[in-house]
N, C-alpha and C positions, 0 to 999 in steps of 0.2 A: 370253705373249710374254717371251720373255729378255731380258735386261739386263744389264750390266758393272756397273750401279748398283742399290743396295738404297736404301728408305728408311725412316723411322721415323716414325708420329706423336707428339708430344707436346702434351699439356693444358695444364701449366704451366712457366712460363719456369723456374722451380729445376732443371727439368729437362732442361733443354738442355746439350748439352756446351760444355765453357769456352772451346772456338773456334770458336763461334757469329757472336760479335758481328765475327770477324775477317771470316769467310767473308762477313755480311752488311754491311762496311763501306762501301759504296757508296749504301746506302737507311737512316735512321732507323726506316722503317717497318717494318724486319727486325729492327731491332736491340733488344734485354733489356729497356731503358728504355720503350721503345714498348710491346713486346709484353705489359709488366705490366701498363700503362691498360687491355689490351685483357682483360687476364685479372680486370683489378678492377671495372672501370670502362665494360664495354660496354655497349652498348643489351642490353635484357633480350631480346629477339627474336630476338638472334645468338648463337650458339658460336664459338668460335674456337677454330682446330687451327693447331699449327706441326708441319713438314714439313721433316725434316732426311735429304738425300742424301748417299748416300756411296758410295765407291767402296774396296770393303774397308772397313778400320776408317775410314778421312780423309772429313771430313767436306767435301764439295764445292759443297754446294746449298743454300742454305735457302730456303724457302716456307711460303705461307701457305692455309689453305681456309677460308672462314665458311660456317657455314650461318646460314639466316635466314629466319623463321616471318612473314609478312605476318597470317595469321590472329590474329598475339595483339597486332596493332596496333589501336585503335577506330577510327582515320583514318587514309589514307593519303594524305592532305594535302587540305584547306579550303578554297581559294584559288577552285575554279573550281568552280562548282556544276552545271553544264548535264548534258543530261542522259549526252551520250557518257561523259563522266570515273565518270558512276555504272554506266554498262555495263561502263568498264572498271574499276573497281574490282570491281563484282560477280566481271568473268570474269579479274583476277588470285586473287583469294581463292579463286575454284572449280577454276581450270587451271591457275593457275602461284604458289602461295601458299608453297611452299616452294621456295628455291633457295638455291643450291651456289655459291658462289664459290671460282675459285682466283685472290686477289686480294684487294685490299683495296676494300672496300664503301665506305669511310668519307672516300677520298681518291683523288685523282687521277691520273693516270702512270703507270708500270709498276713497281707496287711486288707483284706478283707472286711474283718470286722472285728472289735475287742469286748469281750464280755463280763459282766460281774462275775463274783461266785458264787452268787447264789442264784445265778441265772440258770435255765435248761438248753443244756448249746444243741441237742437235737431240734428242740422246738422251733431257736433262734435261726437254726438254718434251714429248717420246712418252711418258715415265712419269710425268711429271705429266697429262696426257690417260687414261693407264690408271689412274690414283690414281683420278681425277672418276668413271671411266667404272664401275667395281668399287665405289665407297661404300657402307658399308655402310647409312648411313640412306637412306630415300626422298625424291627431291627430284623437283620436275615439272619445274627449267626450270636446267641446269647452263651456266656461263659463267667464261671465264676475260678477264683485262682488266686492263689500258688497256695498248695498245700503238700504237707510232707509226705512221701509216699505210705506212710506205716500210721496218718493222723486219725486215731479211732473215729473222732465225730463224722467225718466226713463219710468214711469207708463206710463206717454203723449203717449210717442213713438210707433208708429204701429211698428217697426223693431225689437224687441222682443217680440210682442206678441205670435207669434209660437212658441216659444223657452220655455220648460219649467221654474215654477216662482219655487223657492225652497228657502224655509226657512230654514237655516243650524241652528247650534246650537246661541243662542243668545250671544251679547255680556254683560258684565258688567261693567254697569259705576256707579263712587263713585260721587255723590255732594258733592263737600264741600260747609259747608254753610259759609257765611260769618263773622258771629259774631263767629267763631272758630279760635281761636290766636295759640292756643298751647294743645294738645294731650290732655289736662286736660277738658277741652274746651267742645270734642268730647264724651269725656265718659260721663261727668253731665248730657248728652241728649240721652245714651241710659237708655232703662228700666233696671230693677231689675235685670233681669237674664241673658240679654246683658255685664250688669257691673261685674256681679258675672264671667261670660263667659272670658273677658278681664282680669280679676283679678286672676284666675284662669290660662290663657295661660301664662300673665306676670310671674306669680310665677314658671311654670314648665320650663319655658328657662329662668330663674335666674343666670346661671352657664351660658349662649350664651354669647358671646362679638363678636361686630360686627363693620365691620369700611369698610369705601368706598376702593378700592382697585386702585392703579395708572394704568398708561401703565405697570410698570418694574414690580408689584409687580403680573397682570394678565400672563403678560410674565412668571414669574420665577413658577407661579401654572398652568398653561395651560394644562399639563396633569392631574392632578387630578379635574381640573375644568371641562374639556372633561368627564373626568366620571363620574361625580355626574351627567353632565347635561345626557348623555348618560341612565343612571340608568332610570330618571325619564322617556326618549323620551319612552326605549324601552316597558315602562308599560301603554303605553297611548293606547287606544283600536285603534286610526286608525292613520298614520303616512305617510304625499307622499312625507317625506323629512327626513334628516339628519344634523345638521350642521356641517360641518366640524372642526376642531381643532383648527383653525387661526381665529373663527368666531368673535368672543367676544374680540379677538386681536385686529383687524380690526375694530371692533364698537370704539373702546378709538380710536385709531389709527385718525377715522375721523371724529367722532363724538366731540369728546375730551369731554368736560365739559356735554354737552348735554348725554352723556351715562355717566350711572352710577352703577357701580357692585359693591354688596355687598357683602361680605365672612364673613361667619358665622365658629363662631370658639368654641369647645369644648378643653379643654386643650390644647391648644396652635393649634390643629389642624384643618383643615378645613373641616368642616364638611358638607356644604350646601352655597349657594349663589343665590342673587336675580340678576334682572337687571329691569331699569326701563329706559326710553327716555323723555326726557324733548320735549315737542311740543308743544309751544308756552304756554299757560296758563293751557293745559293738561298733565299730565304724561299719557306714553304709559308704561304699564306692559311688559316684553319679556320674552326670557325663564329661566328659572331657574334649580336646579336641588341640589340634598341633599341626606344625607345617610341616607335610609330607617328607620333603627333602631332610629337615633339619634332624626330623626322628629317625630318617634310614643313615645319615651320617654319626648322630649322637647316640644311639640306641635307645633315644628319648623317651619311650612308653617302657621300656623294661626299667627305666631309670625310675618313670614318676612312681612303678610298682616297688621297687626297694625302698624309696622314701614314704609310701605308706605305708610297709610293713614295720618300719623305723620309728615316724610317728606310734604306728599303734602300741608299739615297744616299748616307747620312754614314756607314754601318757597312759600307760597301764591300762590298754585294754585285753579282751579277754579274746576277739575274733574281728577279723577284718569282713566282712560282704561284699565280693571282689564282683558279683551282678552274673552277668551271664555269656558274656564276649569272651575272645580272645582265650581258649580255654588251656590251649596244651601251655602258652606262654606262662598264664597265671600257675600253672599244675609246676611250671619247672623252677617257684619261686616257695610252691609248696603248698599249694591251695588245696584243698578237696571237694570231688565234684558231690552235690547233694542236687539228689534227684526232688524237682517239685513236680507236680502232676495237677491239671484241673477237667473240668465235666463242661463239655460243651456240647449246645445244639441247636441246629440249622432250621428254622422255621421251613423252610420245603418240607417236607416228607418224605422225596426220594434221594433228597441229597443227605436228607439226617442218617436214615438206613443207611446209606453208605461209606461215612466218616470214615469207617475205618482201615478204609481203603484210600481214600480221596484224599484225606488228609497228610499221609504218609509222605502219597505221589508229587505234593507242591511245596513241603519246607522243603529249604536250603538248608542240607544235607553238611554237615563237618565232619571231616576227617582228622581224628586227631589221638594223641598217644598221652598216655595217663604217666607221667613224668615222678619218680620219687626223689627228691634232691638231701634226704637228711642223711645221716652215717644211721639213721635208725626209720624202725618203718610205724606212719601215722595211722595208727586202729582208728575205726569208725567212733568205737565209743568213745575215743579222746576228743571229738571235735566239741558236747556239753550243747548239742543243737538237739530237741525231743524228737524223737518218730524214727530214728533212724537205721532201723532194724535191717530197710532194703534201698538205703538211701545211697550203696555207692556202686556203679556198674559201668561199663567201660565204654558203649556204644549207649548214644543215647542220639533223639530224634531234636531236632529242634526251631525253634523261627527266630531265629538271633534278633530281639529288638521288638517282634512281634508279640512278645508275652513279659515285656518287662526289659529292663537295661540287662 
């Protein structure tokens, strides 16, 4: 197939041309700083390729492709032992053990690819579909993701329509509204029981003391922060990654001010930590991780979520990206669920035909209730996210951790 556009792979970020970070100005996830964590700093299971388009010399498009190996994981998550989750573990490792992202594995939204404006984003995404489809390494199960369910280009596009549509688990996003100055602000506007709920978690992590953490100060905790976050990954029902020890090193490292970890301390010890990424007038949520005991006595995860809604409050921003977990918790602090959806497909043949069935049968499945916490009710169109016409529904499917945080 012809094209107006060429593109280029690149390995490493030194190699990208110097109007890189302009083209991808709209995403952190695109941009120099990011894509070094990813080159220093990834789960050992994934490659990472950047993907620079151009039309002639000018550089138009940039994107991203992982690949990532499930076989060189020992677990792909703890949490549920029955025996369906080991049928399907067996029959990802044997049928779909290696897979192809054009996307980003790691996080949520459509950090895919960012394009100029005077780019053609159908063309940009027919040659990025012919990039997946021509790879030169072998993958069983190729997907491209997170897009909003109402994103014309996508939908437009004849080049996925064969390809299964799937809706993973939704993500959660906080509005902040405007007339909220300061944390005091936020609670006057939920209800009765909201307040009671907030007042109630504030008093039981009374004894928390908590403070942002430097480069020296991640450095000198790097192993016990490795295990707290490790505790939480390996309870998560489904997991195609790991991050390595240096991960959250390398976020301060390049990120600097724009990353932000917090360490949660019980008697002078560390007991738990958040992280959050500053993206333009959004926070991005990232992973976290806490000693078991101290969060079911402290109410520690409902805590670190009040203190980002707090931050996002007094540092003016506009929406928190609270990822994909824990969903009814985040809904009862006031989150809204926003449906992403991507196109995947299975190099078999008989297994592709089938997706729409097969796929259904092997996520881990949540059960969870859509929470209103305000004295007033959050319309879709206040959240100021585009596409989101059918972006909010009650039951939705999901692979917690398999298609992003």
């Amino acid at each position: 197939m012809k094209y107006n556009y060429s593109y280029k792979l690149y390995h490493e970020v030194s190699q990208l041309p110097a109007d890189w970070d302009f083209v991808s100005s709209k995403s952190i996830f695109l941009q120099k700083k990011y894509l070094s964590i990813l080159e220093n700093a990834s789960p050992k299971n994934m490659k990472c390729y950047f993907i620079g388009i151009f039309e002639g010399e000018k550089l138009i498009a940039t994107s991203i492709m992982q690949e990532i190996h499930l076989n060189a994981l020992k677990s792909l998550g703890n949490r549920d032992h029955c025996l369906k989750n080991q049928i399907r573990d067996f029959i990802f490792r044997k049928f779909s053990s290696k897979l192809l992202i054009l996307g980003n594995n790691m996080v949520s939204g459509q950090n895919a690819y960012c394009i100029s404006k005077t780019a053609d984003e159908k063309q940009l995404l027919r040659l990025l579909k012919d990039i997946s489809d021509h790879w030169p390494n072998k993958a069983h199960i190729k997907i491209i993701k997170d897009f909003y369910a109402s994103d014309f280009a996508i939908n437009s596009s004849n080049d996925f329509q064969k390809n299964y549509c799937f809706s993973a688990q939704p993500s959660m996003v906080f509005r902040i509204q405007s007339h909220w100055k300061e944390e005091g602000d936020y609670v006057a506007d939920l209800s009765k029981k909201y307040r009671d709920q907030f007042k109630r978690c504030r008093k039981k992590g009374d004894e928390l003391q908590s403070k942002e953490l430097t480069f020296e100060e991640i450095e000198q905790n790097i192993e016990f922060i490795h295990k707290l976050y490790v505790h939480v990954a390996e309870n998560a029902p489904v997991n195609t990654f790991f991050l390595p020890k240096n991960h959250f090193l390398d976020f301060k490292k390049y990120l600097k001010n724009d990353f932000i970890l917090k360490g949660y301390y019980l008697n002078d010890l560390l007991v738990g930590f958040s992280t959050i990424i500053r993206h333009g007038k959004e926070l991005e949520t990232y992973f976290l991780g806490y000693d078991e005991r101290i969060q079911r006595e402290k109410m520690l995860y409902l805590n670190m979520l009040y203190d980002m809604v707090q931050f996002g409050i007094e540092n003016g921003f506009n929406s928190i990206n609270f990822g994909r977990t824990a969903l009814e918790i985040k809904s009862s602090i006031g989150a809204e669920e926003i449906e992403l959806k991507g196109y995947m497909q299975h190099a078999n043949p008989i297994i592709n035909v089938n997706l729409p069935w097969i796929f259904p049968m092997f996520e881990p499945k949540v059960n969870w209730m859509r929470r209103n916490p305000f004295k007033w009710k959050l319309q879709t169109s206040q959240l100021g996210i585009p596409h989101l016409d059918e972006a909010i529904k009650k039951k939705q499917g999901n692979l917690c951790q398999f298609f992003g945080s």
